[in-house]
N, CA, C and O atoms as CSV, one atom per row, in Angstrom:
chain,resi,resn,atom,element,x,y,z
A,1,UNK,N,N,134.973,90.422,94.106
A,1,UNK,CA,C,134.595,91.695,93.504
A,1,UNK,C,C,133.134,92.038,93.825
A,1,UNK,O,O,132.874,93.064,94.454
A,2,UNK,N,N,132.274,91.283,93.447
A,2,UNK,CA,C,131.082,91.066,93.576
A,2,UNK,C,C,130.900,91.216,95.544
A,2,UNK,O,O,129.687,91.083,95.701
A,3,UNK,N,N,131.223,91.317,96.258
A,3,UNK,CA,C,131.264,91.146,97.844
A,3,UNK,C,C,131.446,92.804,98.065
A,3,UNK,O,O,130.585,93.450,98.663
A,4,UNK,N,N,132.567,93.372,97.558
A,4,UNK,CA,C,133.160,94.587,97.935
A,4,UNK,C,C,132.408,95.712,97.528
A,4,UNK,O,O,132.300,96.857,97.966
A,5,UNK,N,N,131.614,94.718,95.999
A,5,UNK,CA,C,130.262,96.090,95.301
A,5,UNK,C,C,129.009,96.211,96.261
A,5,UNK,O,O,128.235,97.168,96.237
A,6,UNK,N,N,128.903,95.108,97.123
A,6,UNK,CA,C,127.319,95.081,97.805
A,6,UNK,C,C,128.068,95.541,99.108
A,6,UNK,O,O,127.181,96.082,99.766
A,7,UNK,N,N,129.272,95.610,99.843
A,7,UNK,CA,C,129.621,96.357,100.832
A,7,UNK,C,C,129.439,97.903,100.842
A,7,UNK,O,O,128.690,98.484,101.627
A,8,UNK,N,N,130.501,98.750,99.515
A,8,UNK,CA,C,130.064,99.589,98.727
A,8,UNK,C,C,128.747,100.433,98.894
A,8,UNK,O,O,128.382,101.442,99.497
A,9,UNK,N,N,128.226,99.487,98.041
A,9,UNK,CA,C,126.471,99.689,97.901
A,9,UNK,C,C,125.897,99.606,98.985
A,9,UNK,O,O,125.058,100.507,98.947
A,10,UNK,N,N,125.801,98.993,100.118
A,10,UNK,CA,C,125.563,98.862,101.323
A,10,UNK,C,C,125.733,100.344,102.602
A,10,UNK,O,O,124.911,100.928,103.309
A,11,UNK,N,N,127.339,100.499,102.371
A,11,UNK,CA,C,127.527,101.895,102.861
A,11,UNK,C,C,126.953,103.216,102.142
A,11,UNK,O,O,126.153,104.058,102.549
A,12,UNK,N,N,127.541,103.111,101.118
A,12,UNK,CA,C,125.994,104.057,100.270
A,12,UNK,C,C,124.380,104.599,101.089
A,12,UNK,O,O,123.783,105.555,101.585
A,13,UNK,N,N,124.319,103.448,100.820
A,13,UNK,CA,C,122.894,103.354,101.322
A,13,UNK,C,C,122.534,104.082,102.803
A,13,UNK,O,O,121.896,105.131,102.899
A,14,UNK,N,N,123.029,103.371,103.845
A,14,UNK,CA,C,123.411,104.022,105.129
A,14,UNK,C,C,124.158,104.924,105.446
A,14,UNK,O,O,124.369,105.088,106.648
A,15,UNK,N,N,124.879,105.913,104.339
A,15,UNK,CA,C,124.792,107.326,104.425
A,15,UNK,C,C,123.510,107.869,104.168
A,15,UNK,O,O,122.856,108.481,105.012
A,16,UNK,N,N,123.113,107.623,102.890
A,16,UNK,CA,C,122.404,108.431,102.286
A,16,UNK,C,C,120.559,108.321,103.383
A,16,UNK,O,O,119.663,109.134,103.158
A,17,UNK,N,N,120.431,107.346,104.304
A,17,UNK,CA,C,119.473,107.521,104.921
A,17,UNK,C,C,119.925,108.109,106.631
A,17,UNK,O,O,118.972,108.569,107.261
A,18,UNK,N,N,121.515,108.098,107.468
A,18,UNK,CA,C,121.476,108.854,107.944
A,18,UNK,C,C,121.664,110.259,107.931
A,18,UNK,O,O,121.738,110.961,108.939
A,19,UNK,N,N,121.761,110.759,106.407
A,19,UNK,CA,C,121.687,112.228,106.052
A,19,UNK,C,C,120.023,112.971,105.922
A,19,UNK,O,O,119.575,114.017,106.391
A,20,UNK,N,N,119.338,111.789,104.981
A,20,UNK,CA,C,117.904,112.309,105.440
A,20,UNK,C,C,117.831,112.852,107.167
A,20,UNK,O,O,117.763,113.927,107.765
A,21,UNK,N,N,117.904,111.120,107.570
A,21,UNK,CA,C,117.349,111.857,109.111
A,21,UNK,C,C,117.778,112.833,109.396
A,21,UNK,O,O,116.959,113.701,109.700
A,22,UNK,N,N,119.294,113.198,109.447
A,22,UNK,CA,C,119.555,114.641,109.657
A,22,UNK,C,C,119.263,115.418,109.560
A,22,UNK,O,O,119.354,116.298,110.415
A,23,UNK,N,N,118.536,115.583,108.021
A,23,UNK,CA,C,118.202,116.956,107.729
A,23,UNK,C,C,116.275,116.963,107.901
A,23,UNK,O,O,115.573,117.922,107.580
A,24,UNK,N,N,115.812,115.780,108.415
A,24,UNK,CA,C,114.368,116.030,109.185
A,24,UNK,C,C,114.894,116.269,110.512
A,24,UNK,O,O,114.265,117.300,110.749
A,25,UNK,N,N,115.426,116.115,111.308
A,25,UNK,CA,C,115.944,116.360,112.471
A,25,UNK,C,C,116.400,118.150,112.317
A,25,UNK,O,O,116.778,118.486,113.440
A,26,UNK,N,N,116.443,118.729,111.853
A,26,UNK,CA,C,116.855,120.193,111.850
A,26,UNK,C,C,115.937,120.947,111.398
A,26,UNK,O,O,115.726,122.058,111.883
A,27,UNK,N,N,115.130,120.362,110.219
A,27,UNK,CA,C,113.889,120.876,109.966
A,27,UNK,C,C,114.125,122.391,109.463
A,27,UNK,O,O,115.168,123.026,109.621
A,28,UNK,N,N,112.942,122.848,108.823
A,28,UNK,CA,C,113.499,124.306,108.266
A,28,UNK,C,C,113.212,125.897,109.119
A,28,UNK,O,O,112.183,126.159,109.742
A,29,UNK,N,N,114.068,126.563,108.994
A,29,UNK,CA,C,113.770,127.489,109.836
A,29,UNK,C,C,113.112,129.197,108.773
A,29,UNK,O,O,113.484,129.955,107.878
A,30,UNK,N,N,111.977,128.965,109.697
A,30,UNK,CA,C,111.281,130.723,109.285
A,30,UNK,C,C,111.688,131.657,109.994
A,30,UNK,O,O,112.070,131.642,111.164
A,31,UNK,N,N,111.580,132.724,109.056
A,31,UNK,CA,C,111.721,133.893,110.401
A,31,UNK,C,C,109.732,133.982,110.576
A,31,UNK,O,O,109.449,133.947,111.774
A,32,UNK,N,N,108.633,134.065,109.795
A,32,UNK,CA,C,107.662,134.183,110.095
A,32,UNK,C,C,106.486,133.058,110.478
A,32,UNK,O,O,105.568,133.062,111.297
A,33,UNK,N,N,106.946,132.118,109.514
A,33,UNK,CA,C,105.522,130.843,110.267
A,33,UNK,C,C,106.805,130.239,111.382
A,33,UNK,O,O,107.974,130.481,111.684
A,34,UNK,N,N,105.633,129.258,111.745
A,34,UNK,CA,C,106.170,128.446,113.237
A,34,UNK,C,C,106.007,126.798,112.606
A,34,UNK,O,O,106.837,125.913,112.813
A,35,UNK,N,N,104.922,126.659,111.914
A,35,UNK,CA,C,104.798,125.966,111.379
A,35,UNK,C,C,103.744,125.330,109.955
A,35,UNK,O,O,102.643,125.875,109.874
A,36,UNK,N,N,104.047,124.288,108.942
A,36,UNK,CA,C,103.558,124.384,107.620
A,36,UNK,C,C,102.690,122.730,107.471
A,36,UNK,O,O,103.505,121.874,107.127
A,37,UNK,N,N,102.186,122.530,107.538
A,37,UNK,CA,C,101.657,120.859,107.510
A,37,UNK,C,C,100.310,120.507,105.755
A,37,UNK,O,O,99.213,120.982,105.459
A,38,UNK,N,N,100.998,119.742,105.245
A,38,UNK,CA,C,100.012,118.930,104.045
A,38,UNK,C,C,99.898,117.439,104.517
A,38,UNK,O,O,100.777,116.634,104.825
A,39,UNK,N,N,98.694,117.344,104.477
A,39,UNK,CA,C,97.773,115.995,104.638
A,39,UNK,C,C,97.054,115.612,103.899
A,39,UNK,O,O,96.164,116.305,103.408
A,40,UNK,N,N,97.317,114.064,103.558
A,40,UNK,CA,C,96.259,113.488,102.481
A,40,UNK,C,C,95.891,111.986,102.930
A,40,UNK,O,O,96.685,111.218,103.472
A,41,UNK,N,N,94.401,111.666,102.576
A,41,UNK,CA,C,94.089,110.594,103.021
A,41,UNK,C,C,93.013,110.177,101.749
A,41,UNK,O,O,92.451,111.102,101.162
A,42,UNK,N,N,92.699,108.546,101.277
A,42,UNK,CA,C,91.833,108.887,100.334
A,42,UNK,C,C,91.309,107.419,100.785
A,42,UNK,O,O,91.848,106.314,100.842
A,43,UNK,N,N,90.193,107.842,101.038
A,43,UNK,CA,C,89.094,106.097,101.360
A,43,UNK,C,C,88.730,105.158,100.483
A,43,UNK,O,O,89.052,105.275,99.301
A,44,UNK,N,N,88.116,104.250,100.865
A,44,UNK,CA,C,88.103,103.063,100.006
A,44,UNK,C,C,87.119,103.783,98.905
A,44,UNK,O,O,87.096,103.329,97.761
A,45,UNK,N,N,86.546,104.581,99.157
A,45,UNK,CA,C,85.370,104.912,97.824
A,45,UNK,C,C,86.322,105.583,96.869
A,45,UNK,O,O,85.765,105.830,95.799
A,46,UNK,N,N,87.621,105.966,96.921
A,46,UNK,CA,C,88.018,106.630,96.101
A,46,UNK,C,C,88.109,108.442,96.187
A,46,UNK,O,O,88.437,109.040,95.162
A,47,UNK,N,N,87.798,109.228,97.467
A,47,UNK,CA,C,87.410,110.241,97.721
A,47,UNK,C,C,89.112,110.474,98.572
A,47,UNK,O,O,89.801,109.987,99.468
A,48,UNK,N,N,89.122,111.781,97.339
A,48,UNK,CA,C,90.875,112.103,98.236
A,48,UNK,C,C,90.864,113.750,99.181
A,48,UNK,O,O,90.860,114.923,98.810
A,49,UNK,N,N,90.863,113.174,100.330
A,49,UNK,CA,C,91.039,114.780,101.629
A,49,UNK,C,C,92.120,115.059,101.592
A,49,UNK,O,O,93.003,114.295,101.981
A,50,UNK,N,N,92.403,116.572,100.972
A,50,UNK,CA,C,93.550,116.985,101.247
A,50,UNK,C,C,93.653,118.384,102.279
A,50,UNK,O,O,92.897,119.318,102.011
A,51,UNK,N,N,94.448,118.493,103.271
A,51,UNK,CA,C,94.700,119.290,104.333
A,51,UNK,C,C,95.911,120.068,104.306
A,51,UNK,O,O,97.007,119.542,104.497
A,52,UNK,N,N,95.753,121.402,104.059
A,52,UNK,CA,C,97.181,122.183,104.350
A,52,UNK,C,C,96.863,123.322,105.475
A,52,UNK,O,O,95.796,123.875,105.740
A,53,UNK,N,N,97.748,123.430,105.861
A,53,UNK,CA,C,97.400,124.348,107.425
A,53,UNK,C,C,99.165,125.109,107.496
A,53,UNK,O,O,100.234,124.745,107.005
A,54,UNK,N,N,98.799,126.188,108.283
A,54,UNK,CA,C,99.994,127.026,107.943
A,54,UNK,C,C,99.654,128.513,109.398
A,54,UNK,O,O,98.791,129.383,109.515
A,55,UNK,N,N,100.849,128.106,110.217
A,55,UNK,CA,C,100.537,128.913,111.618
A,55,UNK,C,C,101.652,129.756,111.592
A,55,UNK,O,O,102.690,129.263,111.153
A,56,UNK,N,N,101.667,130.990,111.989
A,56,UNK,CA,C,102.220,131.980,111.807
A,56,UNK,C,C,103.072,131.805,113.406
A,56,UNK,O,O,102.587,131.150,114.328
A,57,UNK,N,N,104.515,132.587,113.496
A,57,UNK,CA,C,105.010,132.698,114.760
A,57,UNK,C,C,104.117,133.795,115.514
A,57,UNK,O,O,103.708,133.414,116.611
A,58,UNK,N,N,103.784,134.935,115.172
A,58,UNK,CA,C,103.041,135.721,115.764
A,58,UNK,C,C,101.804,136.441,115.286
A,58,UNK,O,O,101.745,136.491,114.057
A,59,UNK,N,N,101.284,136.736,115.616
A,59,UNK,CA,C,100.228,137.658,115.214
A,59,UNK,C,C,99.905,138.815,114.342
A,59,UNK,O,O,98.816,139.378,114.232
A,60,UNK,N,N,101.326,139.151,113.574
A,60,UNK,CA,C,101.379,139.998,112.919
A,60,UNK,C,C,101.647,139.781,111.468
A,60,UNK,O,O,102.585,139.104,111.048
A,61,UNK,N,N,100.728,140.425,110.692
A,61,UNK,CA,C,100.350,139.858,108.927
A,61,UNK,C,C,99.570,138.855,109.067
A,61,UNK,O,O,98.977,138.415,110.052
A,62,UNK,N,N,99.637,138.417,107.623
A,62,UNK,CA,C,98.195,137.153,107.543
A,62,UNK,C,C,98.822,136.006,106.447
A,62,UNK,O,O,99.736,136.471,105.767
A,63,UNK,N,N,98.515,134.734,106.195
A,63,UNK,CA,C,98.749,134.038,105.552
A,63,UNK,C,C,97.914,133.280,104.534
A,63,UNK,O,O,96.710,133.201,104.776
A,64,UNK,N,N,98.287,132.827,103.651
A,64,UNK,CA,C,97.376,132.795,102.251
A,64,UNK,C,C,98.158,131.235,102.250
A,64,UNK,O,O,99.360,130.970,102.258
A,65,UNK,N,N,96.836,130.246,102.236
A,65,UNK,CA,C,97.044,128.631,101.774
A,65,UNK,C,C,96.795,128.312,100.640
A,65,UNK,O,O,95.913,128.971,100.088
A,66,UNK,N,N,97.489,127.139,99.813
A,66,UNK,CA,C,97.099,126.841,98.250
A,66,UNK,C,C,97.272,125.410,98.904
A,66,UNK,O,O,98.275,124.995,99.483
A,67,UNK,N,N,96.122,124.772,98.694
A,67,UNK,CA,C,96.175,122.869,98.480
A,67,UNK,C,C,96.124,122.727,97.455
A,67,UNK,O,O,95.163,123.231,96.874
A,68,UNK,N,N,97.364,121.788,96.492
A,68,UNK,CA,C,97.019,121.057,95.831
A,68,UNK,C,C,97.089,119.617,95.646
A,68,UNK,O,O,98.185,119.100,95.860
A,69,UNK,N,N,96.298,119.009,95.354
A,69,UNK,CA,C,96.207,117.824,95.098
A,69,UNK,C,C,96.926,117.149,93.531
A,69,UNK,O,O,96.468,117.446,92.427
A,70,UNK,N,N,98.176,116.161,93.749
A,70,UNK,CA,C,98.810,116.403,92.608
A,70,UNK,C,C,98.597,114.164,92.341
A,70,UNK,O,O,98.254,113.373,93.219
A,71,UNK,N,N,98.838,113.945,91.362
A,71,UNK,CA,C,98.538,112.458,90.768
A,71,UNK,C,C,100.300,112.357,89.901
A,71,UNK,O,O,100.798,113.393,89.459
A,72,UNK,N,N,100.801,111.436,89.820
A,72,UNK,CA,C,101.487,110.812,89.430
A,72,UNK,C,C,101.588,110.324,88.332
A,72,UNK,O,O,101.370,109.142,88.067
A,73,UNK,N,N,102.041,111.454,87.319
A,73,UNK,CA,C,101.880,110.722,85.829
A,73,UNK,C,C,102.971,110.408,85.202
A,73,UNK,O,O,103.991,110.575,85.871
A,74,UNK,N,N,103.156,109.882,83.809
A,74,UNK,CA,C,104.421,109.455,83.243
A,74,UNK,C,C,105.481,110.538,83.126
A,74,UNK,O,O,106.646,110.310,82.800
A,75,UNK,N,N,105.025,111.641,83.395
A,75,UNK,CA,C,105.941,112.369,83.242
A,75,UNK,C,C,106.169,113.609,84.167
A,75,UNK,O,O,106.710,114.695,83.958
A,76,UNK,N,N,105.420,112.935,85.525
A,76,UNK,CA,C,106.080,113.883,86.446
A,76,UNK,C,C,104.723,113.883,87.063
A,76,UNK,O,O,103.896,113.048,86.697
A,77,UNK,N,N,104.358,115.047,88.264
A,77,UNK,CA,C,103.253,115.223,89.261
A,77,UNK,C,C,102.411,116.556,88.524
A,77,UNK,O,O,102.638,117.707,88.153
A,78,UNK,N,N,101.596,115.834,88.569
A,78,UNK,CA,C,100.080,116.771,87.547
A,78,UNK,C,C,99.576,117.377,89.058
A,78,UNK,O,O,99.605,116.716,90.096
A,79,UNK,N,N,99.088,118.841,88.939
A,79,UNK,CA,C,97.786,119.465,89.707
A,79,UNK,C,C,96.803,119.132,89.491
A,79,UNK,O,O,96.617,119.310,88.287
A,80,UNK,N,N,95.671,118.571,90.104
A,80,UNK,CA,C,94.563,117.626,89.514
A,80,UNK,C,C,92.817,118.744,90.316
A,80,UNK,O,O,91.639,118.880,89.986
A,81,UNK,N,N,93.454,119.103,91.103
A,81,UNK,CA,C,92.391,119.914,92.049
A,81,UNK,C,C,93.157,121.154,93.001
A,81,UNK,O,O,93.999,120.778,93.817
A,82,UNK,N,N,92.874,122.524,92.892
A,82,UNK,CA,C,93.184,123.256,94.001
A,82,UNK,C,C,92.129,123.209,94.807
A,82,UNK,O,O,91.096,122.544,94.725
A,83,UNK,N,N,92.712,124.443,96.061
A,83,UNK,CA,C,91.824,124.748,97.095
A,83,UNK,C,C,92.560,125.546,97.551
A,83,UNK,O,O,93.692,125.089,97.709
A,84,UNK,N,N,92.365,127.151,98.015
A,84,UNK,CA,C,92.959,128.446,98.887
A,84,UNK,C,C,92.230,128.943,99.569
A,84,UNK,O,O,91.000,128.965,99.606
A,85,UNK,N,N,93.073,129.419,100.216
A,85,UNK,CA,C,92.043,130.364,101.578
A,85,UNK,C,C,93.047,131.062,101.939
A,85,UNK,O,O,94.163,130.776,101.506
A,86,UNK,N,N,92.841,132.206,102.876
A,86,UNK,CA,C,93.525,133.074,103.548
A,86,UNK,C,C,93.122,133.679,104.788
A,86,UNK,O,O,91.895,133.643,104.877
A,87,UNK,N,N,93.554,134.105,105.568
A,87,UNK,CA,C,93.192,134.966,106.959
A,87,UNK,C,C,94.638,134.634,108.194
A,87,UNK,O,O,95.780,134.177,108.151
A,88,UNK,N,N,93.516,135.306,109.390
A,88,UNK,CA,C,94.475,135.051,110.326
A,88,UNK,C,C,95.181,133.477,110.342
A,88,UNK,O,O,95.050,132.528,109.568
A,89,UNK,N,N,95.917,133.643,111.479
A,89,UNK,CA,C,96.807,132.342,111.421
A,89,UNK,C,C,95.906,131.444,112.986
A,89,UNK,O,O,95.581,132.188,113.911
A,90,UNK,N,N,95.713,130.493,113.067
A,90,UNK,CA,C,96.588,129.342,112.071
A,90,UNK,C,C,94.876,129.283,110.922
A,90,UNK,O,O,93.678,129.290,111.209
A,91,UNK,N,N,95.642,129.229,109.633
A,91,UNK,CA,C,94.841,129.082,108.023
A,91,UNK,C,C,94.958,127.700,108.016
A,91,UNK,O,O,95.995,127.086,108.269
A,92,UNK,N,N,93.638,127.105,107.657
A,92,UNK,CA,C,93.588,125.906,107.625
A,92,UNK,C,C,92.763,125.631,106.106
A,92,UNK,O,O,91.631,126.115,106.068
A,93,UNK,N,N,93.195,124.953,104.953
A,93,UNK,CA,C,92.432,124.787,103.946
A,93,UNK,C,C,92.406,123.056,103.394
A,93,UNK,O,O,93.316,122.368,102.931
A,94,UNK,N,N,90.948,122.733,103.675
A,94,UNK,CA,C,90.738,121.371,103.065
A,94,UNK,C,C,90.263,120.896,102.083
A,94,UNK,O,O,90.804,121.656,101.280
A,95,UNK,N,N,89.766,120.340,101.569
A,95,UNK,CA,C,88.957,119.655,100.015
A,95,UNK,C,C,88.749,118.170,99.838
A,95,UNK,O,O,89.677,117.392,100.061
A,96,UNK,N,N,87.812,117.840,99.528
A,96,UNK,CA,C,87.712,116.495,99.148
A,96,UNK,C,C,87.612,116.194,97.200
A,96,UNK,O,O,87.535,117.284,96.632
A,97,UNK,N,N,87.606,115.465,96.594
A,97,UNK,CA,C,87.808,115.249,95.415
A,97,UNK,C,C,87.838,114.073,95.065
A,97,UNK,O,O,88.684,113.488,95.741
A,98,UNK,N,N,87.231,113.252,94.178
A,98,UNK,CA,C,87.377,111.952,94.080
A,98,UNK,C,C,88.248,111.879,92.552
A,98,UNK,O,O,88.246,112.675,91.613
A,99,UNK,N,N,89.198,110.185,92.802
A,99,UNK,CA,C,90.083,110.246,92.143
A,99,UNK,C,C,89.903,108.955,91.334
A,99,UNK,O,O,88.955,108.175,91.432
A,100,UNK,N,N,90.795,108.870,90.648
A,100,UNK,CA,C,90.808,107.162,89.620
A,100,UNK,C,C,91.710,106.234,90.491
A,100,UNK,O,O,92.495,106.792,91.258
A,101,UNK,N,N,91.681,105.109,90.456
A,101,UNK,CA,C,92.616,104.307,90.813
A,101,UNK,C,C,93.144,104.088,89.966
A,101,UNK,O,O,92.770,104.242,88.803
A,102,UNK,N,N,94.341,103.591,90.423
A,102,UNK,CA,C,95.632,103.144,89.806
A,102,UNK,C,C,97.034,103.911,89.620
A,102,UNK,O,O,98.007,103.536,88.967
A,103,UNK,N,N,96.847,105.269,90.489
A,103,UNK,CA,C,97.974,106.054,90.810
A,103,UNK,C,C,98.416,106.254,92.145
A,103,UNK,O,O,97.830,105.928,93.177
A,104,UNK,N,N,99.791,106.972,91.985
A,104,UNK,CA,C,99.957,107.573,93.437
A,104,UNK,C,C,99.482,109.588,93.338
A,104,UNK,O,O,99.507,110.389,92.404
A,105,UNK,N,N,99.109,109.707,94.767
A,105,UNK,CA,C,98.842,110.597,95.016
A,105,UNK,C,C,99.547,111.783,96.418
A,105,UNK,O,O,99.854,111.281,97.499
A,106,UNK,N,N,99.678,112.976,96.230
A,106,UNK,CA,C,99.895,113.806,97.142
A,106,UNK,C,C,99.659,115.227,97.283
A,106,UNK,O,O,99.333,116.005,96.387
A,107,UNK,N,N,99.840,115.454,98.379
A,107,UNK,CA,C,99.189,116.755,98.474
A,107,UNK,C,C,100.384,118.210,98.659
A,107,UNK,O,O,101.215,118.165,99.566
A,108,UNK,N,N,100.348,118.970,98.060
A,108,UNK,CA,C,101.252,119.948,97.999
A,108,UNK,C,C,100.442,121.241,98.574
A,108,UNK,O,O,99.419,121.682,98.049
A,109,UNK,N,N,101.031,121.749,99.674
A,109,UNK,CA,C,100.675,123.267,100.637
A,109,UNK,C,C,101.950,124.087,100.483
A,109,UNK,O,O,103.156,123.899,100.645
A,110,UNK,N,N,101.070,125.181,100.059
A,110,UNK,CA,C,102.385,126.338,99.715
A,110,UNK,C,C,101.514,127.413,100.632
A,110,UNK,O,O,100.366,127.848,100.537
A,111,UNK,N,N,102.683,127.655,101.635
A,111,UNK,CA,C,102.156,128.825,102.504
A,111,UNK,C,C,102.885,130.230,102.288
A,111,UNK,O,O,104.069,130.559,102.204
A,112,UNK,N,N,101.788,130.851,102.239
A,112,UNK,CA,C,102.963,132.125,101.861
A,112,UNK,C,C,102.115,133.227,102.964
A,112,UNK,O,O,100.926,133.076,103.248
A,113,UNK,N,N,103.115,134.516,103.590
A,113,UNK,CA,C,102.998,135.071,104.763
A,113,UNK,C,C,103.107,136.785,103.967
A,113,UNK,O,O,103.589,136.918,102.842
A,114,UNK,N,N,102.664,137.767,104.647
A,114,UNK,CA,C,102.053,139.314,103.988
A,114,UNK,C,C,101.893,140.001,105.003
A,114,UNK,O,O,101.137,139.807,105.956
A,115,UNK,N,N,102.564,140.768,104.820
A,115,UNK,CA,C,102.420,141.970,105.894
A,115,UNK,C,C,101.549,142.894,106.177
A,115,UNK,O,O,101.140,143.010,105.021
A,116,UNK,N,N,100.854,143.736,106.828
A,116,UNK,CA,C,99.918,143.897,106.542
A,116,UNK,C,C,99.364,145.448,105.408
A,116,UNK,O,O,98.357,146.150,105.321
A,117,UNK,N,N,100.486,145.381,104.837
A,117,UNK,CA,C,100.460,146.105,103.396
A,117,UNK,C,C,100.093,145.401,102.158
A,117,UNK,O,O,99.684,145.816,101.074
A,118,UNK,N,N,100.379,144.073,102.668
A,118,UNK,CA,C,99.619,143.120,101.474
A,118,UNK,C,C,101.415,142.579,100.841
A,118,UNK,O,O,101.389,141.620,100.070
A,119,UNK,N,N,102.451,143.014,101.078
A,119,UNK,CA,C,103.961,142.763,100.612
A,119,UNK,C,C,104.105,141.084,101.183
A,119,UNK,O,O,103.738,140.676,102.285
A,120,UNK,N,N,104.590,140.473,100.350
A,120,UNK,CA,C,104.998,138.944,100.224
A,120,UNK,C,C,106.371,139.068,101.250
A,120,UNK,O,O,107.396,139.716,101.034
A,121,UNK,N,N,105.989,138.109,102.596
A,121,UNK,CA,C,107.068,138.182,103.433
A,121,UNK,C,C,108.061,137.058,103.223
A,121,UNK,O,O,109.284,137.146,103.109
A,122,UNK,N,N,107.351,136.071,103.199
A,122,UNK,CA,C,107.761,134.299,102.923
A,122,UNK,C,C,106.873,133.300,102.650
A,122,UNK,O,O,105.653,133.396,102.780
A,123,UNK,N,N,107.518,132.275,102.246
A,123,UNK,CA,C,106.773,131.890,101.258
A,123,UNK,C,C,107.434,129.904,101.794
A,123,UNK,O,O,108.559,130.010,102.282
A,124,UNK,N,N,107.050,128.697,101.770
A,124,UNK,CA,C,107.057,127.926,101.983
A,124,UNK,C,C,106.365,126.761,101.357
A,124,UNK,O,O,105.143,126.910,101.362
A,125,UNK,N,N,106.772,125.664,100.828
A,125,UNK,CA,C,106.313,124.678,99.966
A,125,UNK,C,C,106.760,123.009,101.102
A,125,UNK,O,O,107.813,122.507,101.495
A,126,UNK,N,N,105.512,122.719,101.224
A,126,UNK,CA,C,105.741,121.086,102.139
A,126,UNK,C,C,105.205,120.014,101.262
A,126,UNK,O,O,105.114,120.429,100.107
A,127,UNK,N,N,104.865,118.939,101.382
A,127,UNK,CA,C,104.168,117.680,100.410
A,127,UNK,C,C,103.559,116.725,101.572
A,127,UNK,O,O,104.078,116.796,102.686
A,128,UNK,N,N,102.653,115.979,101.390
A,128,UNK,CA,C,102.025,114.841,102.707
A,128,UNK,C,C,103.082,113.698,101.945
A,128,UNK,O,O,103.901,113.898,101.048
A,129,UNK,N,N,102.790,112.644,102.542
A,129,UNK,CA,C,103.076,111.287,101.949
A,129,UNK,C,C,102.043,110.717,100.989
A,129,UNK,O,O,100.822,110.566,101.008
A,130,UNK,N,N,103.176,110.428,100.023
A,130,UNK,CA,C,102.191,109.326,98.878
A,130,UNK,C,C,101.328,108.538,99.020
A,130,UNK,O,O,101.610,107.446,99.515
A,131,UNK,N,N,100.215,108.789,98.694
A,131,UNK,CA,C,99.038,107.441,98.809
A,131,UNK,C,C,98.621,106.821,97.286
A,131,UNK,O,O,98.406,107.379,96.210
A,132,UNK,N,N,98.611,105.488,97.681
A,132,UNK,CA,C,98.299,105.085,96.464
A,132,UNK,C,C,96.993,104.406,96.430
A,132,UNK,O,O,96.651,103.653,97.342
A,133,UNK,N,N,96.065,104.711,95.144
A,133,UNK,CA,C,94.858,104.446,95.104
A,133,UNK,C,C,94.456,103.714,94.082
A,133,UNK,O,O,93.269,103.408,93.971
């Protein structure tokens, strides 16, 4: 019994990670950015860089970046620091911030795209990878 649950559990498993890859392998499709990137890195002093960048397919409208920097609490992911900017593309917005140890950390970029009436075209939410500090 015990053999057939960890086979089971076993196949489980190796669905559920060749479905991820799948669906990073297809990746999401815009009709207006080309592409959305959040980056986080935090050094031994405790100082956390967070990077969101957000490139438009063409030249037409403008895009507006929000970094946030989010911490890991008991009850879910806290905003701990923003940072925005806006203009032509590619919008690049960074920040540094120093943090506490003893959590995990990440960075959340929400790109959102405007025509040039100022009308909300699309809108996009990415995350970096967890760092723990």
């Amino acid at each position: 019994m015990k053999t057939i649950l960890k086979a089971v559990l076993v196949f489980i498993l190796i669905l559920a990670l060749s479905v991820n890859a799948f669906a990073t392998t297809i990746g999401v499709q815009w009709e207006y950015l080309s592409r959305v990137k959040s980056e986080l890195s935090i050094s031994t002093l405790g100082v956390a860089k967070a990077t969101g960048s957000a490139t438009l397919q063409d030249d037409n409208g403008s895009v507006s970046v929000v970094v946030n920097l989010q911490q890991l609490k008991s009850n879910g992911w806290a905003t701990i620091k923003t940072w925005n900017g806006s203009g032509e593309s590619p919008c690049i917005v960074s920040g540094s911030y120093a943090v506490p140890s003893g959590y995990d950390y990440r960075a959340e970029t929400i790109a959102t795209v405007y025509d040039g009436n100022g009308n909300k075209l699309e809108e996009s939410k990415t995350y970096s990878s967890i760092k723990n500090y």
